[in-house]
C-alpha positions as CSV (number, residue, x, y, z in Angstrom):
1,X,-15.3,1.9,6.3
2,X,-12.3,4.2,6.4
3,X,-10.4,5.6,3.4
4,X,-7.3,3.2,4.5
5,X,-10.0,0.0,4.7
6,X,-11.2,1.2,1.4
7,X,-8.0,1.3,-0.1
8,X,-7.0,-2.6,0.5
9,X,-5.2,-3.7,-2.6
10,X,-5.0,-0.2,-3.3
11,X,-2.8,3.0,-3.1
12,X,-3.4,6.1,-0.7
13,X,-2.6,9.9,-2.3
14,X,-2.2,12.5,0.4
15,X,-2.5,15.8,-1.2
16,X,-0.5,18.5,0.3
17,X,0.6,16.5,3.3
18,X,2.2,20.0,4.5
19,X,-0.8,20.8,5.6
20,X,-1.5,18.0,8.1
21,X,-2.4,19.0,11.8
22,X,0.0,17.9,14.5
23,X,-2.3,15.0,15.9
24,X,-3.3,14.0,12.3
25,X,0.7,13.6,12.0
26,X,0.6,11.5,15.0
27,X,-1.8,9.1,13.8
28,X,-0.8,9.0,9.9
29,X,3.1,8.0,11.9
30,X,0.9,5.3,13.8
31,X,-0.5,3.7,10.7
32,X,2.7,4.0,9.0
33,X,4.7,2.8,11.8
34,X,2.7,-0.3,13.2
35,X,0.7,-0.4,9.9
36,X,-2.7,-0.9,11.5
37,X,-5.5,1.5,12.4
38,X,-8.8,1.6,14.1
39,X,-11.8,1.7,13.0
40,X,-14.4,3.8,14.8
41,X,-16.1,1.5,17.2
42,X,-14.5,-1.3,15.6
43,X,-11.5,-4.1,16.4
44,X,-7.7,-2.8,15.3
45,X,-7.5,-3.8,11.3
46,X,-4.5,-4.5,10.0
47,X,-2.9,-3.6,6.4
48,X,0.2,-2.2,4.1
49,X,-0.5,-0.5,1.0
50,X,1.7,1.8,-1.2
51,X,1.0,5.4,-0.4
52,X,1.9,8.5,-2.2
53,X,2.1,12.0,-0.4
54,X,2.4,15.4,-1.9
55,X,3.2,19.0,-0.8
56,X,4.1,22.4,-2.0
57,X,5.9,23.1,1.2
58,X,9.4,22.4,2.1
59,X,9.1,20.4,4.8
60,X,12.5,20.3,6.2
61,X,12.2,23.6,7.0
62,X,8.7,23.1,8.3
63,X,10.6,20.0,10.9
64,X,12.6,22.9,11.6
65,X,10.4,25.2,12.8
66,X,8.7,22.4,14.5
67,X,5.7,22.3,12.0
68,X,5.8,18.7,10.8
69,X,7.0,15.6,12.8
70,X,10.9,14.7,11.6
71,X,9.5,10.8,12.4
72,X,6.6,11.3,9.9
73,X,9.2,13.2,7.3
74,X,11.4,9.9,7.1
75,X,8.7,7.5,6.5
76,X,7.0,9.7,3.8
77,X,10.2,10.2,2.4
78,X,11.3,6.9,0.6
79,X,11.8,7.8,-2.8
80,X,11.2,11.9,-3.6
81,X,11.0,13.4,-6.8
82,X,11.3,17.2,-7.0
83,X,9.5,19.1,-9.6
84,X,9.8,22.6,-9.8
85,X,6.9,25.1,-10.4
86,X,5.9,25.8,-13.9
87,X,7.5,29.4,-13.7
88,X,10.5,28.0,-13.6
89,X,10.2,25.8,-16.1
90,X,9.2,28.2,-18.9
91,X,10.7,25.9,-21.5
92,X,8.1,22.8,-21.0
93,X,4.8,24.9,-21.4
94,X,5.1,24.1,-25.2
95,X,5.4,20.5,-24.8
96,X,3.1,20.4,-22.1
97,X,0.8,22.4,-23.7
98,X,1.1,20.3,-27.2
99,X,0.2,17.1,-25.0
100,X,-2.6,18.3,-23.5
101,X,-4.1,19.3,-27.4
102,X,-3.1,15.8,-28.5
103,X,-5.4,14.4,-25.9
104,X,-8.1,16.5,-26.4
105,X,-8.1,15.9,-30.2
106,X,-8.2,12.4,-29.9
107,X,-11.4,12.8,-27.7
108,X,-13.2,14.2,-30.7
């Protein structure tokens, strides 16, 4: 079975989707698009499931360079949420940091 088979009734994370290879583009678009993919030496299955994507890369300059499919870009790109890199966010790393201790005190 395939990650997306395995998922059913699940959701999908793609980590750094800025990464992707053109063809691997093409064929996440297909799935997304027609919302079926094959199985290797297998019948067409057929399936929608939530599916979260990240990246560290701005990809609308990547579409403009050509680097990552505009098509792909829009159906990724549903609901964003932008979060900028912990240098420039030097006043969370105290509340961040006091979470984190919180949890691993309670472990103990």
């Amino acid at each position: 079975m395939g990650k997306f088979e395995l998922a059913h009734g699940g959701t999908i994370f793609l980590d750094e989707i800025g990464d992707l290879a053109p063809a691997t583009q093409v064929k996440l678009l297909r799935v997304l698009q027609e919302k079926e993919f094959e199985r290797v030496a297998a019948l067409n299955n057929q399936g929608q499931l939530p599916l979260i994507s990240a990246t560290n890369r701005n990809l609308e300059e990547m579409i403009k360079e050509n680097k990552f499919r505009e098509d792909l870009y829009y159906r990724l790109n549903v609901f964003s949420i932008f979060l900028p890199p912990l240098r420039e966010r030097r006043n969370g790393h105290s509340a961040l940091g006091g979470t984190f201790l919180q949890k691993i005190l309670r472990r103990k």
